[in-house]
Residue frames relative to the residue before (quaternion, step in Angstrom):
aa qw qx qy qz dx dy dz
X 1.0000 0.0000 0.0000 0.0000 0.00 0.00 0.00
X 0.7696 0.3751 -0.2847 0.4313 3.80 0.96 -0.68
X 0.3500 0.7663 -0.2913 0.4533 2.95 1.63 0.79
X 0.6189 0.4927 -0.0540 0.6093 2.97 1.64 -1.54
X 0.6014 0.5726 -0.2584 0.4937 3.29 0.91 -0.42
X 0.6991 0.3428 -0.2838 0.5596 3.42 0.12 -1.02
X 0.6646 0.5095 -0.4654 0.2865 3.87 0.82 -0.58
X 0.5067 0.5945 -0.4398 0.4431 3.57 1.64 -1.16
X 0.6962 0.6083 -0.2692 0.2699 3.58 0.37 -1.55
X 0.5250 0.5795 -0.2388 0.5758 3.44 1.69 -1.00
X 0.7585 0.4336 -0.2642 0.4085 3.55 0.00 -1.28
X 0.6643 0.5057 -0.2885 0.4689 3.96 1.04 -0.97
X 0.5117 0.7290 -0.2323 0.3908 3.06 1.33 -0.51
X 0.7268 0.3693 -0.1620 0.5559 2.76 1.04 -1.57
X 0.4597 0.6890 -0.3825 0.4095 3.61 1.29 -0.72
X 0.6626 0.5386 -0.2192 0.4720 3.34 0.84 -1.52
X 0.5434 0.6680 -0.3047 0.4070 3.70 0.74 -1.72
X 0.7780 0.5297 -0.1342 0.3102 3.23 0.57 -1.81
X 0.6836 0.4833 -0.2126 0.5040 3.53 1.40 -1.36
X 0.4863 0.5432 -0.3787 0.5702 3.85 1.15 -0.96
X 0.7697 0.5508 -0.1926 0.2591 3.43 -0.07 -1.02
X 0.5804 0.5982 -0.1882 0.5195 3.11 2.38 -1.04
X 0.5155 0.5721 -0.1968 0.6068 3.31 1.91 -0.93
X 0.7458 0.4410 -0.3689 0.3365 3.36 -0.03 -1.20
X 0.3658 -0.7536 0.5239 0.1542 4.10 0.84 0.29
X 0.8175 -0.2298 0.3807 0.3659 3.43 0.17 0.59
X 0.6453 -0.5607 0.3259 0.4039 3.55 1.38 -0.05
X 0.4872 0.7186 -0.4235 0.2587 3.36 1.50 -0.77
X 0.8496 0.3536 -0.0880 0.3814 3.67 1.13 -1.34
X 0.3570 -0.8964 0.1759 0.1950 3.13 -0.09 1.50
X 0.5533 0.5555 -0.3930 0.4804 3.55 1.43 0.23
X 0.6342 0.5328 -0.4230 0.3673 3.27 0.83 -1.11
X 0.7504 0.4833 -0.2874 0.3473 3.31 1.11 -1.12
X 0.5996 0.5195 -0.3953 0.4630 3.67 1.26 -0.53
X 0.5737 0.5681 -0.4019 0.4320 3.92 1.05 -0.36
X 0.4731 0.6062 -0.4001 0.4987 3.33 1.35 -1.21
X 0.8086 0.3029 -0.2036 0.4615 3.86 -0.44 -1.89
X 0.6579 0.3497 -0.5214 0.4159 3.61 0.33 -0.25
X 0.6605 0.5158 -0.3401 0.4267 4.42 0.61 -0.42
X 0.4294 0.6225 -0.4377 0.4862 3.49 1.28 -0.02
X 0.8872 0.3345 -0.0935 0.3037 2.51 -0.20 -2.33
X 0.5107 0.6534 -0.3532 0.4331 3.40 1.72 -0.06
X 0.5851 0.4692 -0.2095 0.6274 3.53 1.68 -1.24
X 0.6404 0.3612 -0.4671 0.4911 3.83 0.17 -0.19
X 0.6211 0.4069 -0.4873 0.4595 4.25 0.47 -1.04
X 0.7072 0.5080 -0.2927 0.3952 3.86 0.42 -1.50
X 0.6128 0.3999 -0.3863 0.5615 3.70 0.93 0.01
X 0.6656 0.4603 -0.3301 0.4859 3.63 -0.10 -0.71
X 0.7449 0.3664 -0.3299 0.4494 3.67 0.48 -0.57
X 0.6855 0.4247 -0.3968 0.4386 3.46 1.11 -0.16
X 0.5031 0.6343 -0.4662 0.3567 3.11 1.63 -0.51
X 0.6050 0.6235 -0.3647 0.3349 4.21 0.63 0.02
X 0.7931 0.3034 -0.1748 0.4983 3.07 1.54 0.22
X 0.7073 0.4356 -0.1128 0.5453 3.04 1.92 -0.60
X 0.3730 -0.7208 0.4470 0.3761 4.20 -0.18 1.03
X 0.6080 -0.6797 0.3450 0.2220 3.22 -1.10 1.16
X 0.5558 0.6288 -0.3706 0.3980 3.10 1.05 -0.10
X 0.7106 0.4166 -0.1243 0.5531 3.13 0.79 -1.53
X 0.7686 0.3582 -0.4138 0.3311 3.54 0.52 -0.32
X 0.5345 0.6095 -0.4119 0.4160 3.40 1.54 -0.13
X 0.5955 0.6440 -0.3137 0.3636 3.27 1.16 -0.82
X 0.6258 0.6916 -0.1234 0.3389 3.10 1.29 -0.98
X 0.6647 0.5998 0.0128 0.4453 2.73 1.32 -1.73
X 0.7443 0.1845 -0.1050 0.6332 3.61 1.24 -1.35
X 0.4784 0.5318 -0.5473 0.4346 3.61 1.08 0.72
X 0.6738 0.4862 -0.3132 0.4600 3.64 1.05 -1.37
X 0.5882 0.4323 -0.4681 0.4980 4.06 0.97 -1.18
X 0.5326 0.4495 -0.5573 0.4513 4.22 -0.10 -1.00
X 0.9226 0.2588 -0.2143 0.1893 3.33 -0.96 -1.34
X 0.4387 0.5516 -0.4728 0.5289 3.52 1.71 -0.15
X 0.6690 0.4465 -0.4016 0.4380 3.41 -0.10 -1.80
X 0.5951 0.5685 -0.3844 0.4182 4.31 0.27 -1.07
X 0.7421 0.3471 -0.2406 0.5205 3.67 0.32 -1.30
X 0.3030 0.7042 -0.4698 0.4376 3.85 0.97 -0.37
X 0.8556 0.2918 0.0619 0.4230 2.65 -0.47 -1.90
X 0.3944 0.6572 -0.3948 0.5066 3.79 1.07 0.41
X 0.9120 0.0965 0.0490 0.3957 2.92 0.06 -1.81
X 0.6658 0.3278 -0.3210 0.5884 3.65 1.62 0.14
X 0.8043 0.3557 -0.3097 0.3615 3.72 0.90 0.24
X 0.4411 -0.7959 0.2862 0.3002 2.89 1.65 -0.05
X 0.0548 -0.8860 0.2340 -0.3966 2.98 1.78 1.27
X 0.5115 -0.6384 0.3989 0.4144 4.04 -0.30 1.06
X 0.1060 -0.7828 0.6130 0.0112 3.40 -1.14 0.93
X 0.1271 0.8833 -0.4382 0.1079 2.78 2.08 0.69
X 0.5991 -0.5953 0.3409 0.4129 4.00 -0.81 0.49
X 0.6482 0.4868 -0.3800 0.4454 3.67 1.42 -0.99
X 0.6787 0.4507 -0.3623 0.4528 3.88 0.74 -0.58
X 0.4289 0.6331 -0.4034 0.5025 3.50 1.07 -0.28
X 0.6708 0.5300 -0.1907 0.4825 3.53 0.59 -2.03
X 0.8048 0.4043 -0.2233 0.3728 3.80 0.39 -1.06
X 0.4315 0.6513 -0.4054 0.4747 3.63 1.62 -1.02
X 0.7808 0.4209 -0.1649 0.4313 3.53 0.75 -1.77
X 0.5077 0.5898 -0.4230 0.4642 3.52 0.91 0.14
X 0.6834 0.4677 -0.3426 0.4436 3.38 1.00 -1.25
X 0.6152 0.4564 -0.3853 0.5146 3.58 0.67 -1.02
X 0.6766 0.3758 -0.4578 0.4374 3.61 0.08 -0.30
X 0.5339 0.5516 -0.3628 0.5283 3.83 0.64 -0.24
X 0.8095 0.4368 -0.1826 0.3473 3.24 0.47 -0.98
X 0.4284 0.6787 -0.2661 0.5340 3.80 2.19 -0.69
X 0.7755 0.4759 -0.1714 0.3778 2.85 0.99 -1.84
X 0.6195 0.4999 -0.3583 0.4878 3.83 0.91 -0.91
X 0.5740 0.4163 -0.4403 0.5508 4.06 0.89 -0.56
X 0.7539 0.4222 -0.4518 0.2219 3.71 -0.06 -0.65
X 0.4996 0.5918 -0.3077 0.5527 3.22 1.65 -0.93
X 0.8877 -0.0251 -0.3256 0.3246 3.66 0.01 0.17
């Protein structure tokens, strides 16, 4: 289970990584951009440590299913971003993909 954890903690990370990064213009702005390299390098340590308990496949999957559909709903509900019903429909596919790869192992 604290396996799974560190994987959620990874993936928000990258979520996070992803918004800093929306700020950081291109590099121009220097916090957004140091929040950016510090939430990676957090999402790369918080992955690798879960990666000791969790097959790499499935935990990568995990990982860039949860960053896609966070970083997506992000941008939903703080950018004001298509909430069209099909991207809605597909966000929820991933999370269903993503239930399914935890239940399977």
């Amino acid at each position: 289970m604290a396996a799974w954890l560190l994987l959620l903690a990874a993936a928000l990370s990258d979520v996070a990584m992803a918004l800093a990064l929306k700020h950081a213009d291109g590099w121009t702005r220097l916090w957004p951009s140091i929040v950016g390299l510090a939430c990676a390098n957090g999402a790369i340590v918080l992955l690798t440590l879960a990666l000791r308990h969790l097959p790499v496949g499935t935990a990568f999957a995990v990982f860039t299913g949860i960053g896609a559909a966070g970083v997506a709903m992000a941008g939903i509900v703080l950018y004001g971003e298509s909430a069209a019903p099909l991207r809605l429909a597909l966000i929820a596919g991933i999370a269903l993909c993503i239930a399914g790869l935890k239940w399977l192992t």
